[in-house]
Structures are given as C-alpha cells and as structure tokens.
Backbone atoms as SQL, in Angstrom:
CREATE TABLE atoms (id INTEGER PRIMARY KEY, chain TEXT, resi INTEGER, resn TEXT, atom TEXT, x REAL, y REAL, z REAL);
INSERT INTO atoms VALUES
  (1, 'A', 1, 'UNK', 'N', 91.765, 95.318, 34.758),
  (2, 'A', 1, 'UNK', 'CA', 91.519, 93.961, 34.324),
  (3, 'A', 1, 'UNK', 'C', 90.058, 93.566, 34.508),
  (4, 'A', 2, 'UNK', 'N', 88.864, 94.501, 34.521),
  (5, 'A', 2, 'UNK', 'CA', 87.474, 94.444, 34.621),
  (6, 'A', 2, 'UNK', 'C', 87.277, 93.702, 33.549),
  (7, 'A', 3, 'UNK', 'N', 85.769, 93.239, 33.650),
  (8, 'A', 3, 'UNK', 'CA', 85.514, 92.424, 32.691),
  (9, 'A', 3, 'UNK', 'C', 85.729, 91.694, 31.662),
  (10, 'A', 4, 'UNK', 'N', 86.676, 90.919, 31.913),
  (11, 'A', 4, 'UNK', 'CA', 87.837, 90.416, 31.446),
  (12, 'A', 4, 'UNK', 'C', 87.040, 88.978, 31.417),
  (13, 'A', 5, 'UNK', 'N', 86.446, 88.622, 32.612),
  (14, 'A', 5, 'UNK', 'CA', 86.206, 87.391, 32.350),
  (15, 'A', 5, 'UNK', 'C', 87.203, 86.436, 34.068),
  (16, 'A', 6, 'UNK', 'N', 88.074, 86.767, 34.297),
  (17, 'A', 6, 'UNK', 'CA', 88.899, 86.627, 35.617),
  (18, 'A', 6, 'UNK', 'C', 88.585, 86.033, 36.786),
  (19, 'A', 7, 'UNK', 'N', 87.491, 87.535, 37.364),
  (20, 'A', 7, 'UNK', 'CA', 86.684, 86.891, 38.684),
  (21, 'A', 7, 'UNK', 'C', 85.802, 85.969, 37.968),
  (22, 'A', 8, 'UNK', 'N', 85.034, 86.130, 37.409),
  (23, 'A', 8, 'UNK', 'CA', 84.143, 84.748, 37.294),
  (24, 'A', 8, 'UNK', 'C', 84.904, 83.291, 37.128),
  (25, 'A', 9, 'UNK', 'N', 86.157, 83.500, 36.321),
  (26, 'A', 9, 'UNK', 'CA', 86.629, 82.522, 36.191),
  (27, 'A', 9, 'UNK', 'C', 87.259, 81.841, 37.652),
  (28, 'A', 10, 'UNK', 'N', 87.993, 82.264, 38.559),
  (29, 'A', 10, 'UNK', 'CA', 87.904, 82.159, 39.990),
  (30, 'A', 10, 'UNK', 'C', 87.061, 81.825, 41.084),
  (31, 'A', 11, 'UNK', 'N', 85.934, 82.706, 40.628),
  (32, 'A', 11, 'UNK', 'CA', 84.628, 81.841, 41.016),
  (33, 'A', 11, 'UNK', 'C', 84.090, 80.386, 40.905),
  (34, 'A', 12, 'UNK', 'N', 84.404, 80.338, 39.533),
  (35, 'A', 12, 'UNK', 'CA', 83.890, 78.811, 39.229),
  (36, 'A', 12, 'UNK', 'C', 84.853, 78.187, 39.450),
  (37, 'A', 13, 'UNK', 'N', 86.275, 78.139, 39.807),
  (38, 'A', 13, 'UNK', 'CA', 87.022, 77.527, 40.139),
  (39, 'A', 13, 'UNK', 'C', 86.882, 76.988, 41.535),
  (40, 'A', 14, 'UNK', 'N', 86.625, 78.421, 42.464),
  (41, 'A', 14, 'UNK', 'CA', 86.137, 77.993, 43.929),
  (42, 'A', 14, 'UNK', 'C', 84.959, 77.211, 43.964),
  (43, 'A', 15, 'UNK', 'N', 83.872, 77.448, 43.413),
  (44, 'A', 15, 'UNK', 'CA', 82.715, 76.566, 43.917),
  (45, 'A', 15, 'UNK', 'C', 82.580, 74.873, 42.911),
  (46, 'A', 16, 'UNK', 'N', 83.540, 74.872, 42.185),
  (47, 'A', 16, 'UNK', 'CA', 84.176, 72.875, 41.417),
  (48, 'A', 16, 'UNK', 'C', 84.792, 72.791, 43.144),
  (49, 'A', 17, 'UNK', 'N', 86.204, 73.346, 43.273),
  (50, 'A', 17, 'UNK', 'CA', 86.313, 73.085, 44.612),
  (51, 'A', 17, 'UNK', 'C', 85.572, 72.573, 45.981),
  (52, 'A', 18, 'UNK', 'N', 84.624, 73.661, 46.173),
  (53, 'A', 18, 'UNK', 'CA', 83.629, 73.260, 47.414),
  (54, 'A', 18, 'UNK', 'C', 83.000, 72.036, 46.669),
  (55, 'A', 19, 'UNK', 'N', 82.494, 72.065, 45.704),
  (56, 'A', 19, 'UNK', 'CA', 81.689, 71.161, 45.550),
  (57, 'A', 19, 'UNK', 'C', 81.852, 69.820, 45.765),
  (58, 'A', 20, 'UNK', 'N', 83.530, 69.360, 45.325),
  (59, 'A', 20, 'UNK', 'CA', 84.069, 68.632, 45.277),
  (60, 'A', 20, 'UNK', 'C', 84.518, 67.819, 46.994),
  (61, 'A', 21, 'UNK', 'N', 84.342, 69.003, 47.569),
  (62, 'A', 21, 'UNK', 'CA', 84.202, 68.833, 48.956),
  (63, 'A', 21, 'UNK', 'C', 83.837, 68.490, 49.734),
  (64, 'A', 22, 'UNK', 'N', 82.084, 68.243, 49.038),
  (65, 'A', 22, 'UNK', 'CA', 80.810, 67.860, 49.348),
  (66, 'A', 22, 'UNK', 'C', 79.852, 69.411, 50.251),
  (67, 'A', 23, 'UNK', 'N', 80.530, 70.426, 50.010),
  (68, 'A', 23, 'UNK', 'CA', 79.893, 71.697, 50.421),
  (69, 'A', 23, 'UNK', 'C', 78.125, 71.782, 49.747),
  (70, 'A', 24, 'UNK', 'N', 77.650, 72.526, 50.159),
  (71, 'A', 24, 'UNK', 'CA', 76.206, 72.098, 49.971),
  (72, 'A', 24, 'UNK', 'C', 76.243, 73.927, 48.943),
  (73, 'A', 25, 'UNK', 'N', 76.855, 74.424, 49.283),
  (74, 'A', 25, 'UNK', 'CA', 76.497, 75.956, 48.854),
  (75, 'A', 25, 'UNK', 'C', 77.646, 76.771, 49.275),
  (76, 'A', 26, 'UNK', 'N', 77.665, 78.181, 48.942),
  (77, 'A', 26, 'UNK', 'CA', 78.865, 78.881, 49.693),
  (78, 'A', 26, 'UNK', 'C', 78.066, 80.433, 49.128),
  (79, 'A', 27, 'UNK', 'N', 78.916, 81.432, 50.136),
  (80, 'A', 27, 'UNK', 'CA', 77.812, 82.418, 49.731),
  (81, 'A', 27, 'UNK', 'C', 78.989, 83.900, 50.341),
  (82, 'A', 28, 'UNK', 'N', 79.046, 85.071, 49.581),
  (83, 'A', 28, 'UNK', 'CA', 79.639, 86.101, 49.763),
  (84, 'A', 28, 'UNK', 'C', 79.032, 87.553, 50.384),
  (85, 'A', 29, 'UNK', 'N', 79.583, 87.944, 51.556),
  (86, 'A', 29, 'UNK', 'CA', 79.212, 89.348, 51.514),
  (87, 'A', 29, 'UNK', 'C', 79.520, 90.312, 51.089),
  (88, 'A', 30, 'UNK', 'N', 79.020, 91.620, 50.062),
  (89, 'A', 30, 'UNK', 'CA', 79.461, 92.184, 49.362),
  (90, 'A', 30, 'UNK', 'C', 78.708, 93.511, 49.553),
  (91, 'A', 31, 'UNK', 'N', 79.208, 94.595, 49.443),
  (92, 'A', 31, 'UNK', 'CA', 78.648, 96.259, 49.793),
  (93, 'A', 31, 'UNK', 'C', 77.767, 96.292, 48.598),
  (94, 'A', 32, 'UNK', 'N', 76.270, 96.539, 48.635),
  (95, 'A', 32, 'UNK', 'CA', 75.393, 97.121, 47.570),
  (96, 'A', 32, 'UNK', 'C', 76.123, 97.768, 46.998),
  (97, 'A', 33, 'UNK', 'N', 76.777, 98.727, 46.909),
  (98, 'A', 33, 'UNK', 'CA', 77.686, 99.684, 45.720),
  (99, 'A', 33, 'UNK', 'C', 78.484, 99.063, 45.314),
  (100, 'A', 34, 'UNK', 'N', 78.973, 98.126, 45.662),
  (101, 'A', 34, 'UNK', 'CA', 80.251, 97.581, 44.678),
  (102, 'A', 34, 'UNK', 'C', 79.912, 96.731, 43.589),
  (103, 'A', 35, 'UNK', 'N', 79.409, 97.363, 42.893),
  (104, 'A', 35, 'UNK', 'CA', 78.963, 96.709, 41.015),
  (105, 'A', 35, 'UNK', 'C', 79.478, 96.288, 40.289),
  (106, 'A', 36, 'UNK', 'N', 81.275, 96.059, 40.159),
  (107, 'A', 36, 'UNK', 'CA', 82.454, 95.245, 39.855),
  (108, 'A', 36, 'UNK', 'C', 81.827, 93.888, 40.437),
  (109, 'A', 37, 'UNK', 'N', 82.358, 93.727, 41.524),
  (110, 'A', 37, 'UNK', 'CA', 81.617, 92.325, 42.321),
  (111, 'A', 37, 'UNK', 'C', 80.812, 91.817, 42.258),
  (112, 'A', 38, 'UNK', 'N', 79.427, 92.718, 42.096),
  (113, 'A', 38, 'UNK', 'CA', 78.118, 92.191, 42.142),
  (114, 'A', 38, 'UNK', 'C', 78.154, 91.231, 41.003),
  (115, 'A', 39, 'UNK', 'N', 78.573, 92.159, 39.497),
  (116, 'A', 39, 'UNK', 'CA', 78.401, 91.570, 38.161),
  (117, 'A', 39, 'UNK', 'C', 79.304, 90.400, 38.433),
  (118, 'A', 40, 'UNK', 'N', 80.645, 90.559, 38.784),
  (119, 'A', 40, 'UNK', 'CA', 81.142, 89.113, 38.763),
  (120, 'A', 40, 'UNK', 'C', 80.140, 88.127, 39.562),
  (121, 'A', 41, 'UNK', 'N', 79.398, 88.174, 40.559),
  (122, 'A', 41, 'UNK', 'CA', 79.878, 87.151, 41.460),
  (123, 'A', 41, 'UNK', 'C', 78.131, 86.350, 40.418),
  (124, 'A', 42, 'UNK', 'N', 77.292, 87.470, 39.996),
  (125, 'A', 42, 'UNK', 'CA', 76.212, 86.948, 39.550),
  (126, 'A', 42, 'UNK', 'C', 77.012, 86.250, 37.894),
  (127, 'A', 43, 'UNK', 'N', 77.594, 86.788, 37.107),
  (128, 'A', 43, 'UNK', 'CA', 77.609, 86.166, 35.833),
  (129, 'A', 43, 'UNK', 'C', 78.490, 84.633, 36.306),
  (130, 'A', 44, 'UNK', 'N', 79.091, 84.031, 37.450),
  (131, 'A', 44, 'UNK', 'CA', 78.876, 83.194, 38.218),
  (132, 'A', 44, 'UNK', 'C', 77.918, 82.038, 38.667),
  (133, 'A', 45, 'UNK', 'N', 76.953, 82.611, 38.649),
  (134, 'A', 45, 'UNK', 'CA', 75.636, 81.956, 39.090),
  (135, 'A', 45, 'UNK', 'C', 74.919, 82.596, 40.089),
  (136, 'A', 46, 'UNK', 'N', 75.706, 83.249, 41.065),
  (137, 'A', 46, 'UNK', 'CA', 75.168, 83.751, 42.579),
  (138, 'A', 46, 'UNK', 'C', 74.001, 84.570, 42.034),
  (139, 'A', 47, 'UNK', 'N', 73.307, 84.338, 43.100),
  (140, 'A', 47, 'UNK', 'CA', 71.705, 85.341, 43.454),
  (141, 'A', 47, 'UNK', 'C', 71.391, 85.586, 44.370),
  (142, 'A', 48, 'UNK', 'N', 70.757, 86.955, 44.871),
  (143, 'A', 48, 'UNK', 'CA', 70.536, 87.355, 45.464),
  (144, 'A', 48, 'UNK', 'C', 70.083, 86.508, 46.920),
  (145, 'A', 49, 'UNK', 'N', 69.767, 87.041, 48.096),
  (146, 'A', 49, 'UNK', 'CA', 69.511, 85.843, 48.989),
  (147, 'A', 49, 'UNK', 'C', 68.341, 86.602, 50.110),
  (148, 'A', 50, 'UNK', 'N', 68.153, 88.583, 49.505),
  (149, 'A', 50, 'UNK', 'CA', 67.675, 89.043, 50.244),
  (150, 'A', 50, 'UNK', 'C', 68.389, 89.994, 51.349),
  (151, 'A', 51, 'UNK', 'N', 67.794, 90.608, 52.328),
  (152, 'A', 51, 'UNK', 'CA', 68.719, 91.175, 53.207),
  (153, 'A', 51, 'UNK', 'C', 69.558, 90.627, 54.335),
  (154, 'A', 52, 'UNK', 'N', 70.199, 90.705, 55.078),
  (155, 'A', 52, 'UNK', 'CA', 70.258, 90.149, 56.142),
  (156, 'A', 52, 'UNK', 'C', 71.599, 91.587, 56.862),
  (157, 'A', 53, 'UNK', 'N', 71.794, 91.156, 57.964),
  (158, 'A', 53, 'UNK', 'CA', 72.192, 91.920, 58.918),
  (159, 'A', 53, 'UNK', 'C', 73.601, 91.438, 59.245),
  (160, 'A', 54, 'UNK', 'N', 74.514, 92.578, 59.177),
  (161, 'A', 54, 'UNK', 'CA', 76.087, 92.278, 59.581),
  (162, 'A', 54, 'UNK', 'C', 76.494, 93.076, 60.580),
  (163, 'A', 55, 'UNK', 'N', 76.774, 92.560, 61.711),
  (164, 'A', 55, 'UNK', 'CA', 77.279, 93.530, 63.203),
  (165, 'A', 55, 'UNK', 'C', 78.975, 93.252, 63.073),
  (166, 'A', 56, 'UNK', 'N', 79.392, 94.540, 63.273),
  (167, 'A', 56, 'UNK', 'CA', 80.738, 94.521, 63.838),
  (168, 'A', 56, 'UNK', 'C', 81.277, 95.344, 64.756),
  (169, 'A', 57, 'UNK', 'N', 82.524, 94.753, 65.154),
  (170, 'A', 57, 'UNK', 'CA', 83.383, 95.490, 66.121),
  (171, 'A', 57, 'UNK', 'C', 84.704, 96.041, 65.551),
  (172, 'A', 58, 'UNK', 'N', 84.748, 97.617, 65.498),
  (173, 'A', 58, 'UNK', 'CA', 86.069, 98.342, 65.330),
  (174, 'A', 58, 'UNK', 'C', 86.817, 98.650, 66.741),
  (175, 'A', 59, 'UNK', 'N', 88.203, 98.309, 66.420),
  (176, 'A', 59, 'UNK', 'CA', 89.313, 98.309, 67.469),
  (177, 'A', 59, 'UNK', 'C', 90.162, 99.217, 67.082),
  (178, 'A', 60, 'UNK', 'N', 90.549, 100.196, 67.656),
  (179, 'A', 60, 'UNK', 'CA', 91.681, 101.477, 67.493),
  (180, 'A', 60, 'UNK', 'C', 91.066, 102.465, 67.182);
C-alpha cells in the first residue's frame, strides 16, 4: 500500500489535530534508511532538523 498517498494522509490528519490543540510543532524519529517514511513524512511537510543523538537501554 506504498505510495498510495495513506501515510501522508495520516500525517496531515495528526498535525490539524495537534494543531488544533494549540501544539506549536511535533516532530518524528526515523532510521536514515527507512525511505518509505522519510518520503512520507516529507511529502507531509516535515524537514529535516539536522542531527541529533538518541541513547537507549536494551533489557533481556
């Protein structure tokens, strides 16, 4: 169901939502390789924001 049109449409559904909320912005983390996502989340509106740094903790 790629490029279908879907996620973006979901997208803009979520951020009428926030907006409506009075949210100022909202923003996703997403793996450089995943190019499904990327394209959705940009034909969206989203842009880039630069790098930034994600720490985690694995359990088991």
């Amino acid at each position: 169901h790629r490029r279908l049109g879907i996620g973006r449409t979901l997208i803009e559904a979520l951020a009428e939502v926030a907006r409506e909320r009075g949210c100022r912005g909202m923003w996703v983390g997403v793996e450089p390789g995943n190019r499904a996502a990327l394209a959705a989340y940009r034909s969206a509106g989203a842009v880039g924001e630069g790098r930034f740094a994600m720490l985690g903790w694995e359990f088991g």
